[in-house]
N, C-alpha and C positions, 0 to 999 in steps of 0.2 A: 621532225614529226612529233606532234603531240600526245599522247597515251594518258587514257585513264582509266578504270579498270572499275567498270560499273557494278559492278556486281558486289565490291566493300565501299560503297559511297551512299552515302542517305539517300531515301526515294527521292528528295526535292532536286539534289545535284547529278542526282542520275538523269531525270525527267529533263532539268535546263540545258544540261551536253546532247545528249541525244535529240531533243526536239531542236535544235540549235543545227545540229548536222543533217538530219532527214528531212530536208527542205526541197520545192514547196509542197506544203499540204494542205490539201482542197477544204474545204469547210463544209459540213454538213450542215445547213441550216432547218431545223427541224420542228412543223409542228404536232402536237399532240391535243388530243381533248381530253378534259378529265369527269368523272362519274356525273356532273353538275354542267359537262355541256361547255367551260369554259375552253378558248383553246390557249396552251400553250405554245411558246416560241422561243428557242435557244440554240447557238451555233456548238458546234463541238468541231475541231481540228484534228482528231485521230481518227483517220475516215477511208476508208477507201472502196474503189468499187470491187467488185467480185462478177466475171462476165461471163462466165458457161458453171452453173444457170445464174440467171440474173438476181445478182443480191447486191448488199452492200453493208458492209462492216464497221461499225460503231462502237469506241472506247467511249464507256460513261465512269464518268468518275463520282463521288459522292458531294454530299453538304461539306460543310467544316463541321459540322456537329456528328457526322457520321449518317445520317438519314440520307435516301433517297433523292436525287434530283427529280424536278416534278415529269421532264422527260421521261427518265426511267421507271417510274410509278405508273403513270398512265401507260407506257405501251406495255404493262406486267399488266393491270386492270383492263385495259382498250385492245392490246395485240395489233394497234395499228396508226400510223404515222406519214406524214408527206415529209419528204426529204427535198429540199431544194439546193441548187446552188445560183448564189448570186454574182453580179458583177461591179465593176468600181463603183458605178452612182450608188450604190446602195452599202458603202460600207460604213459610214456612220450610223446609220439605221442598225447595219448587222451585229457591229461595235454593243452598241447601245444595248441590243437585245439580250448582251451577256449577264446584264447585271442581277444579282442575286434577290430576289422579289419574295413576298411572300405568296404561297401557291395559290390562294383566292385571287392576285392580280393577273388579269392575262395581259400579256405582252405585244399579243397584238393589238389591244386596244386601247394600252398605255402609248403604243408607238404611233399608233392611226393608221394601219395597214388597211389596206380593204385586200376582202378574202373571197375564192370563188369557191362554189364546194368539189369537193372532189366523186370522180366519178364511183369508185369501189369503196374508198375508204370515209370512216368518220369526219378524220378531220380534212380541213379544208388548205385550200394552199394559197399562197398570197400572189395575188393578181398579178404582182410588182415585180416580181421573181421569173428569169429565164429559162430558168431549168424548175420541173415540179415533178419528184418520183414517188407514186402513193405505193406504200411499202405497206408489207404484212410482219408483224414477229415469227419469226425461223423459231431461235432456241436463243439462250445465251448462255455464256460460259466465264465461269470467276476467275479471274486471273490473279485474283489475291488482296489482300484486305483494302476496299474501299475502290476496286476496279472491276467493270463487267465490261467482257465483249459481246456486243448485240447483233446476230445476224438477220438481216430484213430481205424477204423475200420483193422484188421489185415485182407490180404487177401491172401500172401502170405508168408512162412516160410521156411526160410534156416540154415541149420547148417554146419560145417566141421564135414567132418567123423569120424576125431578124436573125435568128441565129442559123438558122436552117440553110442546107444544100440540097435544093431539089436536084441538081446534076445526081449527088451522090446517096438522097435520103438519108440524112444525118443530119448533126449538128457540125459547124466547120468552126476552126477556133480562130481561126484569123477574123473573124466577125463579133467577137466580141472580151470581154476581158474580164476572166473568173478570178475572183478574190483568191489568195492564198494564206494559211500561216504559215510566217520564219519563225524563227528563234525570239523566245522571250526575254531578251533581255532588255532592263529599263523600261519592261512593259510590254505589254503586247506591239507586235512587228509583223505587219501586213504584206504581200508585193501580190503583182496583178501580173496575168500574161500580157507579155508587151510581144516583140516581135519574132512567131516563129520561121522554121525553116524544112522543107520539104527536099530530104535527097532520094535518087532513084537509083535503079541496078547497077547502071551507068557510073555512079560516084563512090560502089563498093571496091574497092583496094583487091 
């Protein structure tokens, strides 16, 4: 057994172990619009949902210079954001959209996204996208120099119908295959839902 004791190791070797071991983690892919109407686009991997009441929980981390990400700016100015998650055809695209821009470029229209508007909120959500959750800003809370948690109120929820189970009215995951983050090492490290498994009462011990 392995041990390390995060809590006397530099943020950067704490962050590589730990996101290395809490795998997989789903990717929030998020846009925003800023005062000027542009929309922004950027994935984040500290993500999870939050389901009585419906929210969903976002680590935003900072620039290198210490400034705000243009995410985290507009939804402190906007209070509101489309959350999406994607699937494999779209990880190059999702890849892509990480890269650090000056805040006048949008990303959606540096990548050629086409965008539908959303039904509550400003910004709009990408056509191309299976899942689209138009979110409100809850509150957020510092978790310590150059990290915020962002809670978003979920108000509205979109799927493609390919993913859909009218049997059950949900989405069913054997229908389709949402991006995840591993462990960063040698660079960012992708994996996709490949094949699940369904047990019933019957197979409890």
């Amino acid at each position: 057994m392995i041990t390390r004791n995060l809590d006397s190791l530099p943020k950067r070797d704490a962050y590589r172990i730990l996101s290395s071991l809490v795998i997989p983690r789903p990717i929030a892919w998020i846009t925003t619009v800023d005062g000027e109407g542009r929309v922004n686009l950027a994935p984040f991997s500290s993500f999870m949902g939050i389901f009585g009441p419906p929210m969903l929980a976002v680590t935003l981390g900072r620039r290198r210079d210490g400034s705000l990400k243009d995410t985290h700016r507009n939804l402190r100015d906007r209070g509101e954001a489309v959350v999406h998650l994607a699937d494999l055809p779209l990880l190059t695209t999702l890849h892509a959209s990480a890269a650090e821009v000056a805040p006048e470029i949008s990303e959606v229209a540096r990548l050629g996204l086409a965008t539908v508007a959303s039904m509550h909120v400003a910004p709009p959500r990408l056509a191309v996208a299976p899942v689209a959750l138009e979110c409100r800003l809850n509150r957020e809370l510092e978790l310590g120099p150059g990290s915020t948690l962002v809670l978003l109120d979920v108000v509205v929820a979109h799927a493609a119908e390919r993913i859909w189970s009218a049997e059950h009215d949900c989405a069913d995951a054997s229908l389709w295959t949402p991006i995840s983050r591993l462990a960063s090492v040698a660079g960012p490290n992708y994996g996709a839902l490949g094949e699940t498994f369904r047990l019933g009462a019957s197979e409890l011990p």
